[in-house]
Structure formats: C-alpha cells, structure tokens
N, C-alpha and C positions, 0 to 999 in steps of 0.2 A: 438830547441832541441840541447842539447852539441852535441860536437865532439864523447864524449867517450860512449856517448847513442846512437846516430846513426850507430858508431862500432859495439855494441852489436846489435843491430838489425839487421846489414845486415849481421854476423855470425850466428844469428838466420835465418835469411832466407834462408842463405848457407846449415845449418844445415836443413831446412825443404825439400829442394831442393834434397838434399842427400839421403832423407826419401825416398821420392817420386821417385828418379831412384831409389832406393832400390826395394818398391813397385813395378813398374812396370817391375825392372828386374827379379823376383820373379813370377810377371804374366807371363812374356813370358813364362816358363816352359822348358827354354833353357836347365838345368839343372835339373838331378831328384833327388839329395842325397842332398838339399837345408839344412835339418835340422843337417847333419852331414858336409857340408862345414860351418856353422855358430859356429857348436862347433869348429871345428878347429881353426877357426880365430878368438874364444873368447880363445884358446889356447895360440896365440899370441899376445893375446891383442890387435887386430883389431878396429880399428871403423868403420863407415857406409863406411864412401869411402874405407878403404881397403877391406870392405865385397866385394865390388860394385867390385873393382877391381880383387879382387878373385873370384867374381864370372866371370866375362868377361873372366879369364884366364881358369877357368872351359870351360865354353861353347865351347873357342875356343880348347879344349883336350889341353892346355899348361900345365894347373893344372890337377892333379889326387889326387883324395882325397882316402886317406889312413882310415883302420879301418873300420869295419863295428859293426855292433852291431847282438847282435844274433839272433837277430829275422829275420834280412838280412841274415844271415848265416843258416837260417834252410828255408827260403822260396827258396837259390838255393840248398838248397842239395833237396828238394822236389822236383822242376823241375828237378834236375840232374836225379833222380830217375826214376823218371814216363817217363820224356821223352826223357832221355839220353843224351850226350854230345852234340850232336846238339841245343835241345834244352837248354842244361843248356850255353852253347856259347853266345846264341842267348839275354839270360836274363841278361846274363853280359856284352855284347855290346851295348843292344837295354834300358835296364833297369836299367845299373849301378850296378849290383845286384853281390857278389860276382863271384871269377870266377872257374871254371871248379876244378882248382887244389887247391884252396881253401877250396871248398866244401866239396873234398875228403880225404882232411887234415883233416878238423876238426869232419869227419864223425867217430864215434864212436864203430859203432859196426864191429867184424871180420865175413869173411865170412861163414855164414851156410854153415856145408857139408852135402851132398846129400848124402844116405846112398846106395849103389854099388849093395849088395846083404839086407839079413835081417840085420836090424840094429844091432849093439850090441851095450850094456850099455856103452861103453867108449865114442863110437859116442855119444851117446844122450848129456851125461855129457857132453861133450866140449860143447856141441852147446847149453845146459842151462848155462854155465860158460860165452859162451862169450856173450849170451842177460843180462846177471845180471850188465855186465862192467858201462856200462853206468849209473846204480842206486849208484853206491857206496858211491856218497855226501851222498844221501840220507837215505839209509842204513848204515852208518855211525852215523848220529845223529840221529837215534833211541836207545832206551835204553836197555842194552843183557838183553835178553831172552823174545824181544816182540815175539808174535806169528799173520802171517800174513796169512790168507787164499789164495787157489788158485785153480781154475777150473781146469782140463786138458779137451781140445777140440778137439776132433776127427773128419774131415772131410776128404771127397775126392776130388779133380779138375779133370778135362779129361786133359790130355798131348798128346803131337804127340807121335805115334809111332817110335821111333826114337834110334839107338845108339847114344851116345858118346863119347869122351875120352878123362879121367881129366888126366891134365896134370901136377897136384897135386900129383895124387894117382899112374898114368899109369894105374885105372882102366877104364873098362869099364863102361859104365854110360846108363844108360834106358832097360835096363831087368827088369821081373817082382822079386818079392822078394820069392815068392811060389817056384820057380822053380831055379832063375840064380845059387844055390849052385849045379849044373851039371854040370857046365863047369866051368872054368878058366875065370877066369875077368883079370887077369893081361895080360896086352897087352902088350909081349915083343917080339914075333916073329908072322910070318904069321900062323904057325899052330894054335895058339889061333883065329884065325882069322875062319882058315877053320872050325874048329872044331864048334864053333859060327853059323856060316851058316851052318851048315850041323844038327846042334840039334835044329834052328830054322825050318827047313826045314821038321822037321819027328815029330816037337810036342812036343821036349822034354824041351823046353824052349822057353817061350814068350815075345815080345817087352811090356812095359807094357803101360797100356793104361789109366791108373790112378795115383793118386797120393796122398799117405795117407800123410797130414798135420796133426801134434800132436803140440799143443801150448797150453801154462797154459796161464789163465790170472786172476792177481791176483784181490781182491774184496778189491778195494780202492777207495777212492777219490780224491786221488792225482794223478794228470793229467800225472804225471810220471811213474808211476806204472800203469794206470791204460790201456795202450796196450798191445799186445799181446806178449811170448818171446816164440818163434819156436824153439822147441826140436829136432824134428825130420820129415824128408820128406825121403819118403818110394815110391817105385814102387808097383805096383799091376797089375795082370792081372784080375783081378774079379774072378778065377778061385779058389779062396784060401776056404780052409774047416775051419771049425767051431773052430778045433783044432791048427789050425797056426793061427789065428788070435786073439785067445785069448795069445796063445806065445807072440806074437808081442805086445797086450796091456800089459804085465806082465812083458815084457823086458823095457818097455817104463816107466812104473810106479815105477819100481827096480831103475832106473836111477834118476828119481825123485826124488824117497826117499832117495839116496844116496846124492843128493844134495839139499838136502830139508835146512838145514842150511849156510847160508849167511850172513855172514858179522854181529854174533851176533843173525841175525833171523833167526827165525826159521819159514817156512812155509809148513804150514799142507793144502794137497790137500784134499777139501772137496768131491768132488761129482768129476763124471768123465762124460762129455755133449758130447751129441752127436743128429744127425737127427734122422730118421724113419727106417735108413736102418735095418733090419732084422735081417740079420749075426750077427753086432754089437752089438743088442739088446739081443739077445741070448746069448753072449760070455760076457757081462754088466752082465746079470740077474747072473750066475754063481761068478762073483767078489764081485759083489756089493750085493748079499741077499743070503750069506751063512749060517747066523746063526741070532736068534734072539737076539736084544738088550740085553747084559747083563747090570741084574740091576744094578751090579757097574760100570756101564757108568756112564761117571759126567753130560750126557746129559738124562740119565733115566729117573729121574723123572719129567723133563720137558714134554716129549712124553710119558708116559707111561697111564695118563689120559684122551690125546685122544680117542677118542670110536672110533671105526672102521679104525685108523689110522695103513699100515702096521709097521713092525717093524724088517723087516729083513735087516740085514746092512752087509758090509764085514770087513777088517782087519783096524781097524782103527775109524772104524764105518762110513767106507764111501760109498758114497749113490751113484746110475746112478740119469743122469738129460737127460730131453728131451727140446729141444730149442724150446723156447717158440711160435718163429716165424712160426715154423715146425707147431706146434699144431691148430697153429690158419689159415694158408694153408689148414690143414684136413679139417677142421672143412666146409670151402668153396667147397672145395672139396664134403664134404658130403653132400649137399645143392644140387649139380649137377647129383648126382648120379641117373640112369633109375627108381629104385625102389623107391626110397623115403627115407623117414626115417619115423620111427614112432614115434608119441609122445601120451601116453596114451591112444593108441587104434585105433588109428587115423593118418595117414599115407598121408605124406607129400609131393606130386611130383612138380618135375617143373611148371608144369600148375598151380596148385592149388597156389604155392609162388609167379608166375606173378600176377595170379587175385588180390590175396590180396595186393602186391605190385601197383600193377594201381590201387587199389582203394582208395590209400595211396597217391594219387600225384604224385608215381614215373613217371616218361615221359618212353613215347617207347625206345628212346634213351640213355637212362643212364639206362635204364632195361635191355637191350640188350649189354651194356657193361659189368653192374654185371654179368651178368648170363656166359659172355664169357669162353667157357672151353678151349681154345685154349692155354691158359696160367693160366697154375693153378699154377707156382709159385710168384705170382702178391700179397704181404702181405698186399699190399693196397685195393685193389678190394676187399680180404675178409672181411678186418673191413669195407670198406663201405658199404657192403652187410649186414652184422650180425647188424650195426648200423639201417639200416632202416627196419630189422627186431623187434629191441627192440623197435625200435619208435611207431610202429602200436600201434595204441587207440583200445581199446575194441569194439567190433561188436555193433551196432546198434540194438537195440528193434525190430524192423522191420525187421533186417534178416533172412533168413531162417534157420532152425537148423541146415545143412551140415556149411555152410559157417559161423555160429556164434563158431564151434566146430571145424572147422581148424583156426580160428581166434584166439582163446583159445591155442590150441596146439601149430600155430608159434608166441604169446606171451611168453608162458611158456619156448618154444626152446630160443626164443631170449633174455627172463632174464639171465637163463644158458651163454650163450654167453655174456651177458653184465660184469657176474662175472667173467666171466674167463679171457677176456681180459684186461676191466679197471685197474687192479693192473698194468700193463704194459705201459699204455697210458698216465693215469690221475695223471698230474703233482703234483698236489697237493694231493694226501692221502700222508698218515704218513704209516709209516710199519704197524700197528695192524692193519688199515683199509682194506691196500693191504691183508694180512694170512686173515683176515675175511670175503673178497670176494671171496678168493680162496677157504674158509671153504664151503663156499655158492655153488661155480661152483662142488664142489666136491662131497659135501650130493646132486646135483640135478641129477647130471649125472649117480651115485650108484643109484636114485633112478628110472629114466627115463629108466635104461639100466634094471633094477629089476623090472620094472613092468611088469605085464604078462609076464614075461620071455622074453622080447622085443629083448637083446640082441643085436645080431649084424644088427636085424631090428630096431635098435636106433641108431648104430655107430657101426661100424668095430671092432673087438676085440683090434687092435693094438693102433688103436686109442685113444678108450678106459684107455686102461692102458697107453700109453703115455701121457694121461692127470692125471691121477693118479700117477705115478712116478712123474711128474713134480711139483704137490702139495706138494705130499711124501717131497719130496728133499730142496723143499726150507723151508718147516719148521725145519727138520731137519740143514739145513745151519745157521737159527737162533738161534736155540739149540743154536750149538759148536761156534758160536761168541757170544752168551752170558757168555760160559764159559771160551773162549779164550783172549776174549777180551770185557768185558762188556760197558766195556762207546765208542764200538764202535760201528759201522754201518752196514747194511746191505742194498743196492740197487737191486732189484730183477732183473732189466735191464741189469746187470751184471753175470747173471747167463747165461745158455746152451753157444749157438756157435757163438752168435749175432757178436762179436768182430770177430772170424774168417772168418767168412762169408764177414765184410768187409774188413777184409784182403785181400779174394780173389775178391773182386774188385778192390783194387789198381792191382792186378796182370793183371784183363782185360783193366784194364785203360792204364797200362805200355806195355802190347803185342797186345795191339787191340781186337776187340771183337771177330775180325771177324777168326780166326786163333785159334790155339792150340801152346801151348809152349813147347819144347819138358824138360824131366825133367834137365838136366845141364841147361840151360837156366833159368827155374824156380829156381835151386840153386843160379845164380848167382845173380838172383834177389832180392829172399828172404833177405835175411839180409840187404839190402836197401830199402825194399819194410815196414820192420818192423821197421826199423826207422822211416821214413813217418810217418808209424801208430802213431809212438809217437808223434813226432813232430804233428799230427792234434789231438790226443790225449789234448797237451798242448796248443794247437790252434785249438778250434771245430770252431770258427766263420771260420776259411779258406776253410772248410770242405762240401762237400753235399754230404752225403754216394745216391748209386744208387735209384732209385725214387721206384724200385719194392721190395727192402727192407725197405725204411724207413716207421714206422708207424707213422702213425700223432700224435699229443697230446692232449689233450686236458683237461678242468679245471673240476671242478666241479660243473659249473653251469648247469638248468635243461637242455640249448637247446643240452649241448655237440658238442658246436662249436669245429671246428678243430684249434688248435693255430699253426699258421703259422709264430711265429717267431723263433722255431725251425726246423730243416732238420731233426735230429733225438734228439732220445733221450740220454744224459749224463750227470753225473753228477751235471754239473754246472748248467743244466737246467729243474732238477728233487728240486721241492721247496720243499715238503712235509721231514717232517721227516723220517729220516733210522737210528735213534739210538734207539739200540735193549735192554738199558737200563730199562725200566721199561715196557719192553716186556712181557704178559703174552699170553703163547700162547695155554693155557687150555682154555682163556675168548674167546680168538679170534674167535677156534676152534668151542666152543657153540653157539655163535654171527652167525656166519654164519651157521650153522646148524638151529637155529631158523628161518634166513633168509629164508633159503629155505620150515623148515614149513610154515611159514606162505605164501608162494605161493602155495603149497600143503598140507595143511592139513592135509590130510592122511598119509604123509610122516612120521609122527612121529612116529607113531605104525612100519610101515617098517624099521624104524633106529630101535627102541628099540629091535625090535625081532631078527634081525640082532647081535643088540650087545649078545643078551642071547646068541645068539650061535655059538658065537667067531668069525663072520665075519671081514673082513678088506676091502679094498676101493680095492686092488688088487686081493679078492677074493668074490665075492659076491653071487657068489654060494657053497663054501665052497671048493671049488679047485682056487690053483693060474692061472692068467692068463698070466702071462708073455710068458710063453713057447706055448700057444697054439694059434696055426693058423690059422686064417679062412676056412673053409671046400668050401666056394665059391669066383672065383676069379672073381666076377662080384662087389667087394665092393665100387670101385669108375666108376664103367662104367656106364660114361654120352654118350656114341653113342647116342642116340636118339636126344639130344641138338646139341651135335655137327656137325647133317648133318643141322640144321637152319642155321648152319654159313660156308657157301661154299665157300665163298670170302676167308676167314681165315684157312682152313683145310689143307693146307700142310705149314703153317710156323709152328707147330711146327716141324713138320718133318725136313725140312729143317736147323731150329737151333737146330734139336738133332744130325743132321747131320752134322753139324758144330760144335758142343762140340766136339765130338768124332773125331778123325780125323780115315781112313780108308785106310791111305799107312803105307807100312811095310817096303819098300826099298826105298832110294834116288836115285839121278841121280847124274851124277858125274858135279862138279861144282856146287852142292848147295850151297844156299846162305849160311847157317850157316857154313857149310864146309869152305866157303871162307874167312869168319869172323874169326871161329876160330883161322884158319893158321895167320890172322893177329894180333889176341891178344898174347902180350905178354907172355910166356909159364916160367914155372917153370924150376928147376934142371935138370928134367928128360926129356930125349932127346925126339921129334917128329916124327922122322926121322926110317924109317923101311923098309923092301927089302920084296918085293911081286914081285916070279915069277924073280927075280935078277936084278927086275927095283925101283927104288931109287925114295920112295913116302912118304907125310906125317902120320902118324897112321889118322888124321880126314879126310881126304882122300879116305883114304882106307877103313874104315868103313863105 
C-alpha cells in the first residue's frame, strides 16, 4: 500500500472514531437540546470534533445554547401556567426548556379582567379585543368580508367565598353581581370597608359563590382559532331572577356584536350553548324563539321543508344549543331513576335492565359500575351503558312474553340512543350521515314521548326538549354555513360548551382539585389558562382532556370497538367529511325519519297526523314545551340503587362539599393575603388606615 493511501485510511479511521464518540456522546444524554446544539454548530461550520467538543462544553454548563424554537417556547409557557413559577424554574434547569422570563415575553395574550360588580359592554369589549391579539397573522390573510361563525358558551365554576382587592382597579373583587350595585367597591378609605361588613352581615349583599364564564368559540379547523376566547367572568350568588340574568346575557351578546368584526372578518354568533340549568334555559327560550323564521331568511327554504321541524329563532336568526355531553349525562341519569322509564307500554326499572344485561354477558362487576349513581356526571359510564344497551340481540323463541317484551322495548330505547350519540363519537361519518342519525334520534323520541301520552313517563320534560333544541340547532348551524360560507365545514363536536368545560379543567389542573379558587385568583388565571387552550389546541397530541369527559371514538365497523388512539375528539382526528357543500338537508331530514319508521312502523301514521296539525319536535302536544316544568320532582330519583352502594354514598357529598367552599371570612395571615402583598402591585397605593393603625387594603379585607 502507498504512503498516500495509507494517510487516507487512517483519516478515515480518525473520521470513523469521531463518529463513534459522537454516537456515544449523544447516548449518554448528558445533554437534552442535542438537536438545537447541532444547528448551532452547523451555524459555524462545525465538524464532528468541534460537535464533540461543543457538546462536552454543554454538559459541563460552559456552553449555553441560545434560541429555542416554538414549540419549546409554548411547552414552558404551558408548564408556566398550570404549575407556576416553580414549576416553570424547575423545566428550565432540570429540561433546558425556555426560562421563566422568556415564557412571559413571548406570552401573547393581556390579562382578562374580572368584572367587580355586573359587567358592562366596555368590559366585555376589551376582553374580546385582547383574546383576538394573537389571531392577527391569521385574520390577516383572510380575504375582507369572509364571515366566520362562533358559539357564545355559558357556564358556571364554584369559587371561594372570598374578597379581594385589584390593585388595578382599587376595586373590590368577589361580591356577587345580583346585589354588589349596594355598596361602593371602590376601596379608598375604611368606611368602604365598614359599610361592606355591615351589608354583608344584614343580607344586603353576598360573597359570591359562583362564577359565570362567557367564551365564544369559533367553528374552525384551524387549530388556531379553534380555543376558546373569554369575554367575560362574572360573580353570582345563585340568588339572581329570571329578569337580571337575561340583562347579563343581552349586555354580553350587545358586546359581541359590537365587536363582531375583526380584522376584515366578520363573525356571526350562531347559537348561544349552554347545560341544563333552568334559569338559563328559560331566559335562552325568550332570546332565541321570539318569532318564527321569516321567509326572507336566506336560510328559509333550507328548513322550511322539514316536517315537524321548530322554527322559532331570535334577532339574527339565532338559535339556544344544549351540550351534547349534558344530554347524554340525562340520558344515564334516566336509566337510574326509582320509576323506570316507559317504552311503549312497558316500563323499564333497574331490575328489569340488570336481568337483561346479565343475560348479555355483562359480569357482576362492570354492571355494578354502569349502574353506579354516586357519580352521574361520568360521560363515560353513560355511553358504556347505552352501548350495551344497543348491543342486546333479540329475545329467544323460548322466552317468556314479559321478558321477550322488555327485550323489545330496551332495544328500541337503545337504537334511540345509538342515534343520538354516534353523530358525536363515530369518527368516520360524513356530515349528512351525522343530521340523518340526529333526524332518526329525533322522529323516535317525538314518537316514544307521543305514545300513549307516555310523556314524562318516557323522559323528563327538560330533557326532552334539550334534546330537541340540540337537533333544532345544529341543523339550523348548517343552514347559515351553507349560506355564509358554502365550500366550508361544519364539525358538530364543536358545537354546545364541550371546549369550556375543558377549559375549566386546566383551571382544576392549575389550583388542585381539591380547593376552590377564589374569583381574583381565577382572573389572574384565565388569560394564561386560554392560552394553554390554544397552545394544546395546536398540540392535541400533548393533550388528555379529564377521563370523566372524554368520550371514546369509535369507527364504523359492526363490533363498535372503542378507538383508543384518541383522548378526545378534534378536528384533526374526526376523518369523515364536514363540508356542508352538497349538503341536502330536506334528504337528510326524511333519511332518518324513515329510519325510525322502519324500527316502528306505526310511527308513520303518528308523524303524518302530527304534521296535518302543525305540530313541531318542541311541541308535540300542540303547546310548546320549553317553558314548562315538571309537576314531580322525583324525575331523576335513583334512592332506591343508591342505598346498594353504601361503600360510595357520602363521596358525593363530600366532593359537593368541596366544590362549594362554605367560609365567608379569613383569618388574618391568609395565605393569599400573604401572596398578594408580595405580587407586585400597580399605580394605586396598597396602603390604608384602619382604626389609625397603618395596614395593607388585602389585609384588611
């Protein structure tokens, strides 16, 4: 071998050598930003040995690698958020991961303000202004005068009973909103102070003990838009009438529309979502079904073809929605109840669903979990309940006539259930399949609750119509995106409060389960806690929303396995078509209507006679039902199940007892008292004379 061939080779075996500590410096895991020290050092034209060597001066902290990329910068503002400076310290020492003051650099959105006494329109406006800051790329390259749809979401949290005091505003903070217009929130001398305690004290004013959350969320697919942007948090004492809380939805809605245009777009609030609660539903039915469709809606003759479809809308032609997950809660709920339920004639109780269930395979043990009433807000439990309901095969030749004829009735209950849920679940339908199952759950439950005047011995009146709004609403949603936007989309998973709901799990995530937040506290959260949203928004794989909300998924095959390579459901992991483009939803409408004949038969003569005489889905006896409420208040009382479960019968007590928190005063030296005085405080002085002794205002409240 030459001279100058043997050179090259033992450069090549230099060069292999080099490889190889590369490799194993690489194994060690001395260092964790491996693929951001290797851009660097292709920055300066590095080769292996100066990797090698730049990496050794990493490990030993000589070297500090600069830059991060965004996806490092939104996993520590996530940590920053949920688990606070500590932890976000801990991810930037222990992980390399941005640091503390980095995170809050590049953090986007300004802080939500908490609203003092009842909100007014100027509040809400800022705090829609400042969740829009962060879409502007985006809203930007849109073209003027797109038109974007968007929920408004109404829920409650339990809060500590607790003052405050913003050192933003110098108000007072955690009064209810029904009442705090009696006294003076501005905290400038002690008499605000006494006055405060002394109208707490006689009734005339309450700590509040809840917390109205209002967030739109817009109906996108873009993982940008598509979290949630918090308008407005509101105190409550529960104490409010029918007549301020529609105030409150109409001051909230006025704000909206006032900034309903952004950046060129325009977005038009479809429906307004909410739970089961009452109040709301009441103060909804007034907004949303004031008048019927006029025929020159551009969405008229879309719905106008429906047969028994309602057709009362409010200003705008916008519609109430009920959350889907709420409905299907009932629905388990209804399953447990002392009385049964009836299904054409034949009248359903707990016993009679166990037998048939153990005769189905179900074990002792997983029957005694469905049936569990201790926790009826578990959206899990219910679809696996209504699932091995629809499963059951047809009765045996050889059964007896009772048992071949509630076999019969909890099949027919469990098609009903199989329609109503699957449009939510089932990855794979296209939109017309989803509106033609809902068509199906809708003609069976009109006809179930119409037979023999079954009524509220079929379901609960609220019920009921909660699932009829919910129908109502999302047709209507594809209506006005076929006319607002025809070559776009519609995801029904994106409709009711599904999005806010886990919003208020980052919030138990971030304050612990086991506590209440008092409302300043939940302010200072919020607008960090909705970034998050987006950030796992744009990141579902980082994501597992709570195990008692996620529903599982599942495909189209016959066994309806659960697909477990989703935590929930969104966007990117819903396959089936949502473009509303060659949407017909007169065919859809019929499609599931037949459906449901052909599991009833006789159903057909009760739609037709129905239709001769103007009936609608909301009123099936010829009076609407929204407004009327059940005359017995035994609709979900399972006592009877629940003394089987003795082991179980005071956790819910206990965590209703822990929602709610039940102190009205602190002790001096509270912890948040202590915190406060150490966060840095605005313009407005802290500093106040109680009695002529020299104390901080969060002190003294």
């Amino acid at each position: 071998m030459k001279l100058n061939e043997t050179r090259k080779v033992l450069v090549k075996i230099e060069a292999l050598d080099d490889h190889k500590k590369w490799v194993l410096a690489v194994e060690s895991r001395r260092v964790d930003r491996v693929a951001a020290l290797v851009q660097a050092g292709r920055g300066k034209k590095l080769g292996v040995k100066g990797l090698i060597a730049q990496y050794e001066q990493a490990a030993r902290k000589l070297y500090k690698l600069k830059g991060f990329t965004r996806e490092e910068i939104m996993m520590s503002i996530v940590l920053l958020r949920i688990g606070g400076n500590r932890v976000g310290s801990f991810a930037h020492l222990a992980m390399s991961l941005p640091s503390v003051t980095t995170a809050r650099r590049n953090a986007l959105l300004r802080p939500i303000s908490v609203s003092a006494s009842h909100p007014t329109v100027s509040e809400i406006e800022e705090n829609i202004k400042s969740c829009f800051a962060p879409l502007e790329e985006v809203l930007d390259a849109l073209p003027a005068g797109t038109i974007k749809h968007q929920v408004l979401m109404l829920d409650e949290i339990a809060i500590e009973k607790r003052p405050r005091w913003d050192d933003k505003t110098n108000l007072i903070l955690g009064l209810c909103r029904e009442h705090s217009h009696k006294v003076s929130l501005n905290f400038s001398t002690d008499k605000e102070l006494d006055v405060l305690c002394d109208s707490i004290d006689n009734g005339r004013v309450h700590f509040a003990s809840e917390a109205t959350f209002g967030a739109l969320g817009t109906l996108s697919d873009d993982p940008h838009e598509y979290s949630i942007r918090l308008c407005v948090i509101s105190g409550l004492c529960k104490k409010e009438t029918g007549a301020q809380h529609a105030h409150f939805i109409c001051t909230v809605m006025q704000a909206v529309t006032n900034q309903s245009l952004v950046h060129r777009v325009k977005y038009r609030t479809v429906s307004i979502a909410s739970d089961g609660e009452s109040k709301r539903g009441d103060v909804l039915v007034e907004l949303t079904m004031r008048q019927e469709l006029n025929p020159s809606s551009p969405i008229y003759l879309q719905l106008k073809p429906l047969a028994l479809m309602n057709l009362l809308v409010g200003e705008d032609d916008i519609t109430a929605d009920k959350d889907f997950k709420h409905v299907f809660k009932c629905q388990r709920n209804l399953l447990l109840r002392n009385k049964g339920f009836v299904i054409r004639g034949f009248c359903i109780t707990t016993s009679i669903l166990c037998l048939h269930l153990q005769s189905n395979n179900v074990s002792l043990d997983r029957l005694q979990s469905l049936l569990n009433p201790n926790d009826r807000q578990d959206v899990v439990l219910g679809y696996n309940l209504m699932k091995e309901i629809w499963s059951l095969p047809p009765a045996k030749a050889t059964a007896s006539p009772d048992f071949a004829r509630a076999r019969e009735a909890l099949r027919l209950y469990g098609q009903f259930a199989y329609h109503l849920i699957l449009p939510y679940i089932c990855v794979d339908l296209n939109l017309d399949e989803q509106l033609s199952h809902l068509s199906t759950a809708a003609h069976l439950a009109f006809y179930l609750y119409t037979d023999g005047s079954a009524k509220t011995r079929f379901m609960p009146n609220q019920s009921f119509v909660d699932i009829m709004i919910m129908v109502k609403n999302t047709y209507f949603c594809v209506a006005k995106c076929k006319v607002d936007d025809p070559k776009g989309g519609l995801r029904l998973f994106q409709l009711g409060t599904d999005r806010l709901e886990g919003f208020f799990g980052l919030i138990r995530t971030a304050i612990g389960t086991d506590t209440n937040v008092d409302i300043m506290q939940l302010g200072s959260r919020a607008s960090g806690l909705v970034e998050v949203a987006a950030i796992l928004a744009l990141h579902p794989e980082w994501d597992q929303s709570p195990r008692r909300l996620g529903l599982p998924t599942i495909t189209k095959d016959t066994t309806m396995e659960i697909n477990s390579k989703f935590d929930h459901i969104n966007p990117a992991s819903w396959h089936g078509s949502a473009s509303v483009e060659s949407i017909n939803m007169h065919t859809a409408w019929i499609l599931g209507e037949r459906a449901a004949i052909k599991l009833i038969p006789e159903a057909e003569q009760v739609f037709d006679d129905a239709v001769q005489r103007n009936l609608t889905m909301l009123s099936p006896f010829g009076t609407l039902l929204v407004n009327q409420r059940d005359e017995e208040e035994d609709d979900f009382d399972c006592s009877e199940l629940s003394a089987q479960y003795p082991s179980n019968a005071n956790t819910c007590e206990q965590e209703a007892s822990e929602r709610v928190s039940h102190r009205t005063h602190t002790l001096d030296g509270d912890l948040e008292d202590t915190i406060a005085e150490e966060l840095p405080h605005g313009s407005i002085s802290s500093e106040i004379q109680i009695n002529g002794r020299k104390t901080t205002k969060p002190q003294a409240l």
